[in-house]
N, C-alpha and C positions, 0 to 999 in steps of 0.2 A: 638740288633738283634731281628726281630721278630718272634714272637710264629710261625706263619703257616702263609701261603701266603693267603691273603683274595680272592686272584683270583682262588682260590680255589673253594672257597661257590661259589664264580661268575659263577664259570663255571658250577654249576646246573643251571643256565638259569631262570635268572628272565622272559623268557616266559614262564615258569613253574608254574608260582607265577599265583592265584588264584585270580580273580579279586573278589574288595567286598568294597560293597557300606557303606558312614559313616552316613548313617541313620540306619543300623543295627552292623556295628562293619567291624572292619578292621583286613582283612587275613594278616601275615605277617610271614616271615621268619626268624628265628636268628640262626646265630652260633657263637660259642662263644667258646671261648682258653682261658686256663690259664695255668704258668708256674708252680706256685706253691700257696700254701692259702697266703693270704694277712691277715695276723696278726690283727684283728681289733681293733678299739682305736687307731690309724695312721690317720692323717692329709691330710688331703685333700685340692686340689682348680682346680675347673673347667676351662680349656683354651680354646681358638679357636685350633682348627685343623690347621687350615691358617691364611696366614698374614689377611686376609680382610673377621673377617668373616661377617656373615648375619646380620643387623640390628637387629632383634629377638632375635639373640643367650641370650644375658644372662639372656631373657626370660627361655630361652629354657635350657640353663645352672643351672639358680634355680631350675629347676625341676630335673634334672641330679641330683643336690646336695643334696634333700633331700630325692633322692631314695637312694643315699650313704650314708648318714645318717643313713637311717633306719634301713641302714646293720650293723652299730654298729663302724659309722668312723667317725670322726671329724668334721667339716668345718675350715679351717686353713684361719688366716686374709689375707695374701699373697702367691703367688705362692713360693714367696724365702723363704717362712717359712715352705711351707709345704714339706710332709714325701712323698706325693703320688700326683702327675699331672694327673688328668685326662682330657683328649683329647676328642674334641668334636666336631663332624663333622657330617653334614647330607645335604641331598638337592632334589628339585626335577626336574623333566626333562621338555621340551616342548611340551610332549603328543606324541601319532600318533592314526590315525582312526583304527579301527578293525572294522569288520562285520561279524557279526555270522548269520546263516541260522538255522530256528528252527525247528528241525524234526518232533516237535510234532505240527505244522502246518497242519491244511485243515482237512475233515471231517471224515479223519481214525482214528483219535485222537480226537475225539469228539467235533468236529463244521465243519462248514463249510464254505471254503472258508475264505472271512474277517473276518467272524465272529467270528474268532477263535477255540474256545475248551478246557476252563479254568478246565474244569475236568481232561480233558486227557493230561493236558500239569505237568511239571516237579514243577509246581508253588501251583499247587493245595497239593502236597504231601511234600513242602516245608515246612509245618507248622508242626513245634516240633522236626524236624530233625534235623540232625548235620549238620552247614555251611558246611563241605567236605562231604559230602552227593556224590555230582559227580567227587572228588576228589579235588585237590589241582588248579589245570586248568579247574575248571566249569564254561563252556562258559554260565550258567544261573543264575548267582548270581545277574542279577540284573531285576526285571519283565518290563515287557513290559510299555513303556510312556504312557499307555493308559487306560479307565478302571478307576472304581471308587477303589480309593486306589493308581492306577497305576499298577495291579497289572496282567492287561492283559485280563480280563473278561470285556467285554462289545463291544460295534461295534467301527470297524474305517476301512472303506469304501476304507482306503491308503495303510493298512497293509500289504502287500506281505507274511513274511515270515520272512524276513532280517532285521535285527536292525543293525544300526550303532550307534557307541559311541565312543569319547575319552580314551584311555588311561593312564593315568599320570606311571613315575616310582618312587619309591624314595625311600632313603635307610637314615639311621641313624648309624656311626660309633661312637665306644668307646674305647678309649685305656689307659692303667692305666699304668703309667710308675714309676718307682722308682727316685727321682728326682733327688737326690746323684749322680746318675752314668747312669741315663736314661735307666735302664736294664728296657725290657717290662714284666709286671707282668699279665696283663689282654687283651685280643681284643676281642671284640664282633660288628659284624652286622647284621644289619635289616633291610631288602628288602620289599615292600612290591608294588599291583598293585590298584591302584585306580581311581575314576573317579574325582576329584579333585586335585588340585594343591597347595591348600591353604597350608600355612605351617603351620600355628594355627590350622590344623585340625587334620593336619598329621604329626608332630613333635608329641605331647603329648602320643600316641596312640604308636607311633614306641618307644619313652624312655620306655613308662610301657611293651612295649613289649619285650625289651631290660631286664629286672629286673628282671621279672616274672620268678619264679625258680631260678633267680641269686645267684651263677654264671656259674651254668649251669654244664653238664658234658663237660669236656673239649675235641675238639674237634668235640665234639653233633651238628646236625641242624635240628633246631625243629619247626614245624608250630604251630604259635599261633595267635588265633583272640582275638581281646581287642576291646571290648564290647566300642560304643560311640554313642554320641547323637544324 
């Protein structure tokens, strides 16, 4: 039986979810349920989710395993030996365009026209802030293609106002079941909104986001950015 239906956390709407680029760190959402404490020193072995999973997984599975580890649990040689299954599932989508319109465009906000107005724009007062600076859904988290750095200062003679970009979705599930009798003892998922698809960018980033405070208050859904390269 499970803890809480995960269409739950869904239904806060991953267009909710904060886009953010992985040259500075990736926004991401987790909520996480547990039944009761999971006794540590118990055995462990990481599974696919599905019959077929991803190529990567026991990439992606090793990493899972020595975050459970850490927590003070075993790694077990077989799933028929071990005490605890941990379920392991994630994926990402096919993207879609979004385009945003930038108020702080044209010479009320300090430039003009193409030329922009790197003082007056939301990018200038980006530095030392906190990534949810314009909330959870900042249509600015990522500066303008242009500009030395990229960073929206300088000329570009095409610039209107409007950016378009890709948006990728992806999320990372976790489930700890008891293997005895498959009673669920833990779930946890991680949503997150990026401009990437890679899964070696976005798997690692989603697990440690996954952990972080693990295992969380039960029922909690917490925004957390995990800092990457």
């Amino acid at each position: 039986m499970r803890i809480h239906k995960l269409a739950a956390a869904a239904a806060l709407g991953l267009g909710a979810l904060g886009l953010s680029a992985c040259a500075t760190g990736l926004n991401t959402q987790v909520s996480r349920y547990q039944a009761a404490a999971i006794p540590a020193g118990q055995s462990f072995y990481v599974v696919p989710a599905t019959a077929m999973p991803d190529p990567g997984f026991y990439r992606y599975a090793s990493m899972v395993s020595q975050q459970i580890e850490a927590q003070g649990y075993k790694p077990a040689g077989a799933p028929q030996v071990a005490d605890l299954l941990v379920k392991l599932d994630y994926s990402v989508d096919q993207g879609r365009t979004e385009y945003v319109r930038d108020p702080y465009y044209g010479p009320r906000f300090g430039g003009f026209g193409p030329y922009g107005g790197f003082y007056g724009s939301p990018y200038f007062s980006r530095y030392g802030r906190d990534p949810f600076y314009f909330g959870w859904n900042d249509p600015y988290w990522y500066a303008r293609p242009y500009g030395p750095m990229g960073y929206g200062y300088g000329f570009d003679p095409f610039y209107d106002g409007v950016r378009e970009y890709t948006v990728y979705k992806s999320f990372l599930d976790l489930d700890i079941v008891r293997r005895a009798d498959n009673a669920q003892l833990f779930q946890g998922h991680v949503q997150a909104r990026s401009r990437t698809d890679n899964l070696d960018k976005l798997v690692p980033p989603l697990v440690t986001a996954m952990f972080t405070g693990f295992p969380g208050q039960n029922g909690e859904t917490v925004k957390i950015t995990v800092p990457t390269k």
